[in-house]
C-alpha positions in Angstrom: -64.5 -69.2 87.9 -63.1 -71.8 89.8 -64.2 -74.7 88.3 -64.5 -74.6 84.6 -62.0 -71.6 84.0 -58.7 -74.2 85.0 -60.3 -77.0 83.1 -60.4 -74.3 80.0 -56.8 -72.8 80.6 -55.5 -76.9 80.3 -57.6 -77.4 77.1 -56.0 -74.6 75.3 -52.6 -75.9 75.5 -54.7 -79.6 74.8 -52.0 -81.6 72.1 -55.4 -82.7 70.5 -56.2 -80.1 67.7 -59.8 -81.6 67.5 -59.7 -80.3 71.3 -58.8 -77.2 70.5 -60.8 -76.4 67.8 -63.8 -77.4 69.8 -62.7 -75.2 72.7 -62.1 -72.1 70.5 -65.6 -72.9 69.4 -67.4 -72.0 72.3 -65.0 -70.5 74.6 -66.3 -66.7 73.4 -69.5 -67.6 74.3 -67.9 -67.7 78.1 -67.5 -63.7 77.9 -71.2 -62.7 78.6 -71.2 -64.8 81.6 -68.1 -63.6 83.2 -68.6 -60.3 82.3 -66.0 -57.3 81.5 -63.8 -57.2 84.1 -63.2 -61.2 84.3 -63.4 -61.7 80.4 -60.9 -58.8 80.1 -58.4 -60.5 82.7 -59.2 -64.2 82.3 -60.1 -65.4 78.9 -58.6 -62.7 76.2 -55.0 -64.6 77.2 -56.4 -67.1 76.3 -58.1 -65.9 72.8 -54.4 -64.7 72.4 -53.0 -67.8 72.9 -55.7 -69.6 70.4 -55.4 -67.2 67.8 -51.8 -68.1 67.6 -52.2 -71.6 67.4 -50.8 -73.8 64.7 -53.7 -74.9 63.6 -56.1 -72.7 61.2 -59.6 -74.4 62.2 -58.3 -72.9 65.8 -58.1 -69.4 64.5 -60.6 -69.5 62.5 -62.9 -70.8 64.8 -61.7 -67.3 67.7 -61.8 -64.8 64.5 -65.3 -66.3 63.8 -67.2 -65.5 67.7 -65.5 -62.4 67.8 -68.6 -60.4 68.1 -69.7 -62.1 71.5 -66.4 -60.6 73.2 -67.5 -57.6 71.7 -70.8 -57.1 72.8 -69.1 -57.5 76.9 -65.9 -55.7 76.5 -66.2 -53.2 73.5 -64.4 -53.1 70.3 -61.8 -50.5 71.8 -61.2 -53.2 74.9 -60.7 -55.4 72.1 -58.9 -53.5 69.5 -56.0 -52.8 72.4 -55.7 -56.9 73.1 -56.5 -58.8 70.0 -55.6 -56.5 67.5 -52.1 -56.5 68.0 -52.0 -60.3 67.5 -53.8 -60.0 64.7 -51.4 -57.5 62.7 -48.3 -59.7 64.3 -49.6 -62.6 62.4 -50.4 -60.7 58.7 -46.9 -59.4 59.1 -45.1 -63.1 59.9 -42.2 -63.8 57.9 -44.0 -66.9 56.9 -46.7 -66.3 53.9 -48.7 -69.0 54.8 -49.1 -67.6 57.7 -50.2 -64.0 56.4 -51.9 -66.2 53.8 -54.0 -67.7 56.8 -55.2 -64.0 57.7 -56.3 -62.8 54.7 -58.7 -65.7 54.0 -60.2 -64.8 57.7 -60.3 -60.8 57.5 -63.6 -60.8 55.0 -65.0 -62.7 58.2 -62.9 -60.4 60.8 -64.4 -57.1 58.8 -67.7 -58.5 59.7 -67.4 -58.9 63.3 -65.4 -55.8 63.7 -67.4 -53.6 61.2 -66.7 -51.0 58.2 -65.5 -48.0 60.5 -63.1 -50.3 62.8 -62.1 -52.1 59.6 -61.3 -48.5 57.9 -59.7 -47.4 60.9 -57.2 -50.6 62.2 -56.9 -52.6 59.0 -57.6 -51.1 55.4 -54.1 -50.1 55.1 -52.9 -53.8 56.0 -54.8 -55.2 53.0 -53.8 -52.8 50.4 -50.2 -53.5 51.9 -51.1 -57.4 51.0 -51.3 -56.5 47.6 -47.8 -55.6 47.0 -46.5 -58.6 48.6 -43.2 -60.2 47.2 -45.4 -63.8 47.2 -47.4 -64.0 44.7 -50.0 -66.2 46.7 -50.6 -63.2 48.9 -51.2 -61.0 46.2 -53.5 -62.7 44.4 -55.1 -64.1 47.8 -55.2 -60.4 48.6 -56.9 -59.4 45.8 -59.6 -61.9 46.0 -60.1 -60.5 49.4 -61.0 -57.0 48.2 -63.8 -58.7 46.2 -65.2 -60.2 49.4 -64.8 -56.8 51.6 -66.6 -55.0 48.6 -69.1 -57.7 48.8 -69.5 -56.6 52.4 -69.2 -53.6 52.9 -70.8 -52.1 49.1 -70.0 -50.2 46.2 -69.9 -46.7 47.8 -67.1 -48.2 49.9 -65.6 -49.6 47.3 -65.8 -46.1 45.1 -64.5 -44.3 48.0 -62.1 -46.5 49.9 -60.5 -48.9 47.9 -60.6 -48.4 44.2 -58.3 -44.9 44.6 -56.1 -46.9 46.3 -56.1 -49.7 43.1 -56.0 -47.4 40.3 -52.9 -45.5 42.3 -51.0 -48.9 41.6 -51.0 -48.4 38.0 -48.1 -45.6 38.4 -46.0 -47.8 40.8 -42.3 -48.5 39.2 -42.7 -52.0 39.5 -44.3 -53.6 36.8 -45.7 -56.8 38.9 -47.7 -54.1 41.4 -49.0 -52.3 37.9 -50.2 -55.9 36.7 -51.7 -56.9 40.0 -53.6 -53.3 39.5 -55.3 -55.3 36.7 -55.9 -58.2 38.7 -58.0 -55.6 41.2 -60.3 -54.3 38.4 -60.9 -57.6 37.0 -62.4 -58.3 40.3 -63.3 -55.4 41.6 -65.8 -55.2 38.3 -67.3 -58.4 39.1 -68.1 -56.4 42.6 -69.0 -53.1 41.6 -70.4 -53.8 38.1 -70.1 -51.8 34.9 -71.3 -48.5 35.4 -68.4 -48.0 38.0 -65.7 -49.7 35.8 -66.9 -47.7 32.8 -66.6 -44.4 34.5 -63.4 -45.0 37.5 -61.5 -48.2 36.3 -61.2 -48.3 32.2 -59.6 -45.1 32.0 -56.5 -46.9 33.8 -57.0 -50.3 31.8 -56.7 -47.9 28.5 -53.2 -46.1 29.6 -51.6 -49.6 30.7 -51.8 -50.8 27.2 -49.2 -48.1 27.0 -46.8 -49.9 29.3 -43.1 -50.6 28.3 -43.6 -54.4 29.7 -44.7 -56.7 27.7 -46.7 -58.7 30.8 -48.5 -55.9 31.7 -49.7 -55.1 28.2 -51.1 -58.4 27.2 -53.3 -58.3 31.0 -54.7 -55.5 29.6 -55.8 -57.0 26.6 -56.9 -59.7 29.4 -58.6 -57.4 31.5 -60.5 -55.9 28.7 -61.9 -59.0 27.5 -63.2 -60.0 31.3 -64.8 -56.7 31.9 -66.2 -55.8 28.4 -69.4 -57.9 28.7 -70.1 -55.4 32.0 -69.8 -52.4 29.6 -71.9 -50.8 27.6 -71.7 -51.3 23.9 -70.9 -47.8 22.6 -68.1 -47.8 25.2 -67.2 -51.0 23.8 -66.9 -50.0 20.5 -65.6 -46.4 20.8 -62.6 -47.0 23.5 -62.2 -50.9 24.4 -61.8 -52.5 20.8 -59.7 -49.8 19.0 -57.6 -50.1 22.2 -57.6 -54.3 21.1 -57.1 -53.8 17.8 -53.7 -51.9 18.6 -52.3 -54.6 21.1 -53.1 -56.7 17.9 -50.1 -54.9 16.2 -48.1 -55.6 19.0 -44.4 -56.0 18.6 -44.9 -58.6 21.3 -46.3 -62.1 20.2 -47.9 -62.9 23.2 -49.5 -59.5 23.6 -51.1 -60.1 20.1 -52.0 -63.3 21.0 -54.2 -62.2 23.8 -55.5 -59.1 22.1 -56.6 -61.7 19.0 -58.3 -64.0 21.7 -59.9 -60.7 23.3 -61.2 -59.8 19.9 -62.5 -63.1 18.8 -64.5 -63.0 22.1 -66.6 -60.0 20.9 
């Protein structure tokens, strides 16, 4: 405590990323020997102060030893401390900044786990995927793919996908297309049986849509998930659904329905 603790509060504020970096490291694994009490009042400043830091290998590095703090203080000790930092940053009016987050929250889900995840921070990645910078969004939906890795298809089936398919009524088109963006990974996740019976249905009414972009992902989509399908289901609903985006008053709809078709 009175040796290496001031030698520690100087590094973090070290000019020296490579300093940094190091320190945030190895400084979690600090908390089992100080215990609750000193780990609580002494070093989560300081993980405060890291996982604000400029530099991502910093954050990265505190988001990644998470789980040693919170086998000593508990995840509601550290909910009340880090967490607010956490959401201050996926909020910043800065997307690179709330870009930096999402690539660390498949990692943060792990340390923190499914229920704590569900709890403090499903909402803040749905809310990702309706960004107005299109690097969040799509850096939000690569991020559901990695959570359903994670945490599993049931999750996925009861959690998330609800959530997706609600998108596909939204009034703006661009949160409708980035709905197809989810399925087309979200299949990759969950496989075919669950896109055949939750997600196709909603790929089938978007090729509906009044906006030309959203009709010509569908054709898209369909062509990316069909080889997941089974082949009646290919035949009975995906290609008559193809063959009508072929008649498309839109010439790039019936350019991407052709190249969907050709694929079969």
């Amino acid at each position: 405590m009175t040796n290496i603790l001031p030698c520690v509060k100087d590094l973090v504020s070290d000019p020296n990323q490579h300093v940094k970096s190091a320190l945030a490291s190895v400084i979690m694994g600090l908390s089992p020997i100080l215990g609750k009490n000193n780990t609580v009042e002494h070093l989560l400043p300081l993980f405060l102060s890291q996982l604000k830091d400029e530099c991502p290998e910093v954050r990265l590095n505190i988001i990644s030893n998470l789980d040693c703090v919170n086998e000593v203080i508990g995840i509601q000790q550290l909910s009340q401390s880090l967490l607010p930092a956490i959401v201050e940053l996926a909020e910043d009016s800065k997307w690179r900044v709330r870009l930096a987050i999402i690539e660390y929250m498949p990692l943060l889900a792990g340390q923190l786990g499914v229920e704590f995840f569900d709890e403090k921070l499903n909402a803040l990645c749905m809310t990702w995927l309706v960004d107005h910078v299109f690097a969040i969004r799509e850096a939000a939906t690569q991020n559901l793919k990695k959570l359903v890795d994670k945490f599993g298809r049931d999750w996925a089936t009861n959690t998330v996908i609800p959530k997706v398919l609600s998108m596909s009524r939204d009034q703006n088109y661009l949160h409708r297309m980035t709905c197809l963006f989810c399925i087309n990974v979200l299949s990759e996740a969950c496989g075919g049986d669950i896109t055949g019976k939750l997600m196709l249905t909603t790929v089938l009414n978007l090729a509906t849509d009044n906006v030309a972009n959203v009709r010509f992902n569908v054709a898209k989509t369909l062509q990316r998930i069909s080889p997941l399908l089974d082949p009646p289901t290919v035949q009975s609903q995906v290609k008559p659904c193809l063959e009508r985006l072929n008649t498309d008053a839109d010439v790039d709809v019936r350019y991407f329905a052709s190249e969907a078709i050709a694929g079969f």
